[in-house]
N, C-alpha and C positions, 0 to 999 in steps of 0.2 A: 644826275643819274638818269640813264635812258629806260626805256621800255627791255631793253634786250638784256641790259647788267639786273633787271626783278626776274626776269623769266626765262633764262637759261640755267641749265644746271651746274652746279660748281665743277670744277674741272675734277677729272680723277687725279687720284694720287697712284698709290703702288695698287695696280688691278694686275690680276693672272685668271687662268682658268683653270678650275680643280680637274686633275686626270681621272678622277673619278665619278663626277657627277657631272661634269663637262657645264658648270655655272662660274658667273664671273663672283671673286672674293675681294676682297678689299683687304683682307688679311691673309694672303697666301702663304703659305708654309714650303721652303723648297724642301725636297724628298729626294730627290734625283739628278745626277747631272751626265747627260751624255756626250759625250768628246766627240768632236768632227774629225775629220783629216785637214779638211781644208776650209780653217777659217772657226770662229771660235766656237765654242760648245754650247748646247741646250740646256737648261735646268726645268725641268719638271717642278712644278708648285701644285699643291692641295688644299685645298679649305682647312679650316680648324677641325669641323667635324670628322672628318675624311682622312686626315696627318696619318692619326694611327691607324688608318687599316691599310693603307698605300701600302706594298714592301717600298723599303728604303733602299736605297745604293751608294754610290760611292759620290762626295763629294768633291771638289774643286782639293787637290792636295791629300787626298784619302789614297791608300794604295788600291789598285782593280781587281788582284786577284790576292786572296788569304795569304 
């Protein structure tokens, strides 16, 4: 074991940044996903906290308009 595997920090796993409070989660919630034209789409993620007060949108396979 060296000095650098006691004193580095564990790697991240699944990290996002809440649209709402603009902090990193470790348990992000997606909310949102936006379609590009060119090249694939954005998904929006939120904190736990935060999930429910985001408006929601349309998911991957959700229709866009009612």
């Amino acid at each position: 074991m060296t000095v650098d595997g006691l004193t580095t920090p564990p790697p991240l796993g699944n990290v996002a940044v809440c649209v709402k409070c603009h902090r990193r989660t470790t348990a992000p919630v997606p909310v949102r996903c936006i379609e590009s034209t060119s090249g694939p789409g954005t998904t929006l993620r939120a904190c736990p906290d935060h999930a429910a007060t985001v408006p929601h949108g349309p998911m991957p396979g959700e229709p866009v308009w009612p």
